[in-house]
Steps between C-alpha positions, in 0.01 A plus 500: 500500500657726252342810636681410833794458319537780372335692761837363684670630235415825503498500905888420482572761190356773683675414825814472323452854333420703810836352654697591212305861477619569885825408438517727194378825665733394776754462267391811308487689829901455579617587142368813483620574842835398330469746228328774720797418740780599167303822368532610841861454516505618139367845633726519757810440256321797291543744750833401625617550129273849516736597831833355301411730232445793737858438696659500183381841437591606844814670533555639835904586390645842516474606119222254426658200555408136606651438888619142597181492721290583170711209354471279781131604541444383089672164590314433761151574285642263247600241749130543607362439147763187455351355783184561438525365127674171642186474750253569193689186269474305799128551566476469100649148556238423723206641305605272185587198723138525607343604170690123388340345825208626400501331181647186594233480771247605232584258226522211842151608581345437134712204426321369857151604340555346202595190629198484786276526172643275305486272820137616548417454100668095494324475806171571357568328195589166702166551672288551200697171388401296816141676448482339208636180522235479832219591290641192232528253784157607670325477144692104454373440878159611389509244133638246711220499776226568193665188383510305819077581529440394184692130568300489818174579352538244214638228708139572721299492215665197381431357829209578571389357115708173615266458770142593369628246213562217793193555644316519190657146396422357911141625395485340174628162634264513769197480231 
């Protein structure tokens, strides 16, 4: 009984850890997406800087000088990198809202294992408890009927000496 018990046990542990491995390659699987996602717009906002450098140095001006479309052209670079820095904290936000999912989803996940084997352990315990306590009663059942044969046997014996004597005393009267 405890070898199915625990053979249970083990079925249900194992079960349990394959679902939460799937779910943490899944899981695993979308954050680095996330993050692959953000380097990639982290190279992108590394070359628009590279061209922002190079349209400063651009002066298309009689005498070396910067133009208002050199200007304008700058700005427009920069507005570029603003934008893309804004979409970068926003994807940021997302990658550490996850990460904290993650967590929170992690630490729900082994609060749920601890608890199915501390079900799984009282469980067992109660059983070995009822094992025993089975084992008491079948051993009193076993005394009692021991004891019951015994009565029976001696009140047979006893009857069976109650008659031989009554037939010995008919006999002897008899004579």
């Amino acid at each position: 009984m405890k070898k199915i018990i625990l053979l249970c046990f083990f079925c249900f542990s194992g079960i349990g850890l394959a679902y939460a491995q799937s779910q943490v390659n899944a899981d695993s699987i979308a954050y680095q997406l996330q993050r692959k996602k953000i380097n990639n717009m982290l190279d992108m906002r590394k070359q628009r800087f590279g061209q922002y450098q190079q349209s400063l140095n651009d002066h298309t001006g009689i005498f070396g000088l910067q133009t208002k479309s050199d200007i304008r052209r700058s700005n427009d670079i920069l507005m570029d990198i603003v934008k893309t820095d804004d979409n970068i904290y926003k994807e940021l936000k997302i990658l550490l809202e996850y990460r904290a999912f993650q967590q929170r989803q992690i630490q729900t996940h082994s609060k749920e294992a601890e608890s199915l084997s501390l079900g799984f352990m009282s469980t067992i315990n109660k059983l070995r408890q009822q094992n025993i306590a089975l084992k008491a009663s079948a051993q009193k059942a076993i005394q009692q009927k021991e004891n019951s044969q015994r009565i029976y046997i001696i009140v047979i014996v006893l009857m069976l000496a109650s008659i031989l004597f009554l037939i010995s005393k008919k006999s002897k009267v008899k004579v």
